[in-house]
SERO-4910 file (N, C-alpha, C, O; in steps of 0.05 Angstrom, whole numbers):
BEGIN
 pado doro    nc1    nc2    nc3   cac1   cac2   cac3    cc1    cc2    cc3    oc1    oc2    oc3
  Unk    A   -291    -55    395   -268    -73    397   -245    -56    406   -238    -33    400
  Unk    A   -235    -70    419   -202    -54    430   -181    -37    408   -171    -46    387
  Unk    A   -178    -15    417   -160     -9    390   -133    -14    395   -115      1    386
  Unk    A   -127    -34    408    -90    -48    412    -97    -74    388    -81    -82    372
  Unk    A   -126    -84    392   -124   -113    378   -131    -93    348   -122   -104    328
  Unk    A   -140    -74    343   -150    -72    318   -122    -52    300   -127    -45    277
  Unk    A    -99    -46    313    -76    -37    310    -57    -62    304    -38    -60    288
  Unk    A    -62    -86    317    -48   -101    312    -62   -120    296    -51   -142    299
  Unk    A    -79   -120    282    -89   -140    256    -95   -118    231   -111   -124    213
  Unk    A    -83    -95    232    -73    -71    214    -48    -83    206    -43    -91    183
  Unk    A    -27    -83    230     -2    -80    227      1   -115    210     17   -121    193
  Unk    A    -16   -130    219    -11   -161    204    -22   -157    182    -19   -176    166
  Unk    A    -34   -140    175    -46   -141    143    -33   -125    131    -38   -127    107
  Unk    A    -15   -108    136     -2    -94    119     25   -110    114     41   -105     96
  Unk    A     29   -127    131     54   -148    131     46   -161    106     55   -159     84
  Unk    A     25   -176    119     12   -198    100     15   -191     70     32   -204     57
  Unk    A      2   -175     61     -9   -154     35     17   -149     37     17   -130     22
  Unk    A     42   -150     44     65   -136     25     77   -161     16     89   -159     -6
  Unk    A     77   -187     29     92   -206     32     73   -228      8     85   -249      1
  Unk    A     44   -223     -4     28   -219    -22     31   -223    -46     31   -241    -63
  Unk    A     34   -197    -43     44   -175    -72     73   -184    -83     76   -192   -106
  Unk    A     90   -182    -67    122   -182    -78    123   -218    -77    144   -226    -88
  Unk    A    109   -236    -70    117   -274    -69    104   -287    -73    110   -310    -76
  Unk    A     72   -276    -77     55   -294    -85     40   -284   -112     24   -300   -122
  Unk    A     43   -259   -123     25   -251   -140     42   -255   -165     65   -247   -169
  Unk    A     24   -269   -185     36   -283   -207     30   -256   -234     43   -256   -255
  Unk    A     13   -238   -229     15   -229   -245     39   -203   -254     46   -183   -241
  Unk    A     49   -213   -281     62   -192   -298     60   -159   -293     79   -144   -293
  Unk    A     36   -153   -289     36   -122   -285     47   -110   -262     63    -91   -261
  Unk    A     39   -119   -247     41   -121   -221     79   -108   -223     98   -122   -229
  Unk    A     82    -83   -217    111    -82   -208    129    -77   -182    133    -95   -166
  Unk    A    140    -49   -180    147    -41   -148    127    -29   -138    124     -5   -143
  Unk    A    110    -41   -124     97    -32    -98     97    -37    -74     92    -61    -69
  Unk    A    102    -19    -49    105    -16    -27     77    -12    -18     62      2    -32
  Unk    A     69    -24      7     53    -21     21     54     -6     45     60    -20     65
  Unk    A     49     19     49     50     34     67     33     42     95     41     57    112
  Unk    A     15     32     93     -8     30    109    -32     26    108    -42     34     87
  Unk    A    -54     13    128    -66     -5    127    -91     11    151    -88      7    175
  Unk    A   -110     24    143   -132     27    165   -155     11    163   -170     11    143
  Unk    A   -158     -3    185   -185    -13    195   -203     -6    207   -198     13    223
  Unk    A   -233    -17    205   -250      1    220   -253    -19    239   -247    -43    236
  Unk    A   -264     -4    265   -269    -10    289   -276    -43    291   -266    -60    306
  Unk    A   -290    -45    276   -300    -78    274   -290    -86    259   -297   -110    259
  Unk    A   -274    -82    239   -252    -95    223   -270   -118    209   -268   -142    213
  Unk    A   -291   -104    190   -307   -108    172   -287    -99    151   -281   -117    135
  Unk    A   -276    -78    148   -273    -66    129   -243    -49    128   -241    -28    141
  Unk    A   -221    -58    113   -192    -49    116   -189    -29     86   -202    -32     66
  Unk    A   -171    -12     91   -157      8     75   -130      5     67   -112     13     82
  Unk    A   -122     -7     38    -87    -18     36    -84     11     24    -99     18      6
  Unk    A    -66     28     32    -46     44     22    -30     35      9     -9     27     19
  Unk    A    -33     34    -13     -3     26    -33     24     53    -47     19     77    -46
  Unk    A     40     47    -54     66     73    -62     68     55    -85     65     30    -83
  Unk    A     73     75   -116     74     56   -128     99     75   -149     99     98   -157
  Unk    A    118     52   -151    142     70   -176    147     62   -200    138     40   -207
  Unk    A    158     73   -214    165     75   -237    150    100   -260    144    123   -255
  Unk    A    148     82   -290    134    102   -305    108    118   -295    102    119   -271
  Unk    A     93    131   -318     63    139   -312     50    109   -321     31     98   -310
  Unk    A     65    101   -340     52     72   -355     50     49   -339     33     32   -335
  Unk    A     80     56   -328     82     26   -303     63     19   -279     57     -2   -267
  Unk    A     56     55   -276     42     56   -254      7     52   -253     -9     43   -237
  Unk    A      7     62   -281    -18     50   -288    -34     16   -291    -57      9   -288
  Unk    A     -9      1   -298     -7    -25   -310     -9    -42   -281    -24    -61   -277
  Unk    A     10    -31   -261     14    -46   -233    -12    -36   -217    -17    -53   -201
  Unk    A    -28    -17   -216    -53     -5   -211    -77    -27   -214    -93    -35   -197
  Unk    A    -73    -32   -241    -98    -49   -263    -93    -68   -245   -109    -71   -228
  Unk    A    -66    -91   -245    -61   -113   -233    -73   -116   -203    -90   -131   -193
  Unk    A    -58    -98   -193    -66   -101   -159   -105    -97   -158   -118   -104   -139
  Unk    A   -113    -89   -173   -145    -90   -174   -156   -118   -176   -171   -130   -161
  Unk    A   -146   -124   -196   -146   -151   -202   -146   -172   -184   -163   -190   -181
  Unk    A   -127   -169   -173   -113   -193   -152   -128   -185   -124   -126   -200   -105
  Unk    A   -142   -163   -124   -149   -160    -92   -171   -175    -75   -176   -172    -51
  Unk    A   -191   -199   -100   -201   -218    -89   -185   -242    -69   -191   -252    -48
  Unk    A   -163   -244    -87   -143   -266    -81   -130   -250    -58   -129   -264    -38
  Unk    A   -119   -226    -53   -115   -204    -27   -131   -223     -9   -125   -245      2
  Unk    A   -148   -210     -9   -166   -216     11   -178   -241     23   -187   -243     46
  Unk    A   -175   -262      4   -170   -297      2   -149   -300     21   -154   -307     44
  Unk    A   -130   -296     13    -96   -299     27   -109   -287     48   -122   -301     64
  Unk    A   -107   -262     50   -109   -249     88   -127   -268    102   -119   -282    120
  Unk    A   -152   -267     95   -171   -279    107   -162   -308    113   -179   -318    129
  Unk    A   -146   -322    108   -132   -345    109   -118   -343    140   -122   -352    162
  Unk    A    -95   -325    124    -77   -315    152    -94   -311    178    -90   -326    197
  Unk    A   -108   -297    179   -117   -281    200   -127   -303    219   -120   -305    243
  Unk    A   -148   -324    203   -170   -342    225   -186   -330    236   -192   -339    258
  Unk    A   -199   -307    228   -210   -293    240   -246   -301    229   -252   -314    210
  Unk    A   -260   -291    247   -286   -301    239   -294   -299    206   -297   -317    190
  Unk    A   -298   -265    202   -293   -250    180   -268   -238    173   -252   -231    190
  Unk    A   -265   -234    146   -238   -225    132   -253   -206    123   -276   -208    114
  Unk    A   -231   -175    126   -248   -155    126   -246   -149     91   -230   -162     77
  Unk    A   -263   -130     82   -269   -121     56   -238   -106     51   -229    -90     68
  Unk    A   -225   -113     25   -206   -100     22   -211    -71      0   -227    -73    -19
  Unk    A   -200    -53      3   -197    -36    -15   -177    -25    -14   -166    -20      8
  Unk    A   -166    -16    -39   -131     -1    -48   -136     25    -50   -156     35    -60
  Unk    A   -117     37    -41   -118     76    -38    -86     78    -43    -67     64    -34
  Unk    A    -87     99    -60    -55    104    -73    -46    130    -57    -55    153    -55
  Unk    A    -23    116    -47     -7    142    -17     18    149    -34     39    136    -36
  Unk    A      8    176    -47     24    195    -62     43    212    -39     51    235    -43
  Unk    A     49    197    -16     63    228     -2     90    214     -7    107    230     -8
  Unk    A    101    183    -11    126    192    -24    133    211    -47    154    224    -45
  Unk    A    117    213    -68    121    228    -94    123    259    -75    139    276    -84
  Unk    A    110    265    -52     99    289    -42    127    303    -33    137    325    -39
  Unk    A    136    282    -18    166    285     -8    191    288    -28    209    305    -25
  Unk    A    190    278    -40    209    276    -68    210    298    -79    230    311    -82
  Unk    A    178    306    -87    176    335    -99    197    354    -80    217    366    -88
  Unk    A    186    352    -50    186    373    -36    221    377    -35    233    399    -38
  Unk    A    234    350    -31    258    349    -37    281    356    -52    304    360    -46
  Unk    A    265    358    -78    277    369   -101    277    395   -103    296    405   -116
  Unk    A    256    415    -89    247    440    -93    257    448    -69    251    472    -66
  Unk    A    280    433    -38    293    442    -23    330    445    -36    348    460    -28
  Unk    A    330    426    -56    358    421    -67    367    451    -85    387    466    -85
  Unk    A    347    453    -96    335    480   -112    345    508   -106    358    525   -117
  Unk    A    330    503    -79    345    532    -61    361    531    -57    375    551    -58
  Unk    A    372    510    -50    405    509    -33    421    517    -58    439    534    -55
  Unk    A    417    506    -82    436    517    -98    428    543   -114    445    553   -128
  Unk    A    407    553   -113    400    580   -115    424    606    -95    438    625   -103
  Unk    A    418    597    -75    430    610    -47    465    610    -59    475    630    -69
  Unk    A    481    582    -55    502    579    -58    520    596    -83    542    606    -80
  Unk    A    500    597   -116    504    614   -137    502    638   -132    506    654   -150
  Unk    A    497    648   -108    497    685   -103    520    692    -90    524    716    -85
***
């Protein structure tokens, strides 16, 4: 399959799946999560949601459990949207490189005022 059409029913499922999560998903646990990216395979059998997820260790655990939960109904909704023959298999992967950045951020603020105190 073309990878312009399979880039652009990535880029609608990561729309989809954010617009999901934050307006349609009723459950409680469920808190701030961002959806950050979305890989499909070639035949778009089978998609990859990147999720960012904030708050506590607790919160993060709790909105984790939820979005598991709900990822039948994910995949209900998309497969709706799309019209596509098949609606591909969803699965959730947790994209720690905001935390990665943050860290890295904090441990650049670090030096700078290491440096400035001499």
């Amino acid at each position: 399959m073309g990878q312009l059409r399979v880039e652009k029913v990535q880029e609608f499922i990561k729309q989809e799946a954010s617009k999901i999560i934050l307006n349609e998903l009723k459950d409680p646990r469920v808190g701030f999560v961002t959806v950050t990216q979305v890989e499909a395979t070639g035949d778009l059998r089978h998609a990859k949601i990147y999720v960012s997820l904030m708050g506590s260790d607790e919160q993060k655990a709790q909105t984790w459990e939820g979005l598991q939960k709900a990822l039948g109904f994910l995949r209900s909704e998309i497969g709706k949207r799309l019209r596509m023959r098949f609606s591909p298999e969803l699965t959730l992967h947790l994209d720690e490189s905001l935390d990665y950045s943050d860290k890295i951020q904090k441990l650049l603020l670090k030096i700078k005022e290491d440096e400035d105190n001499r």
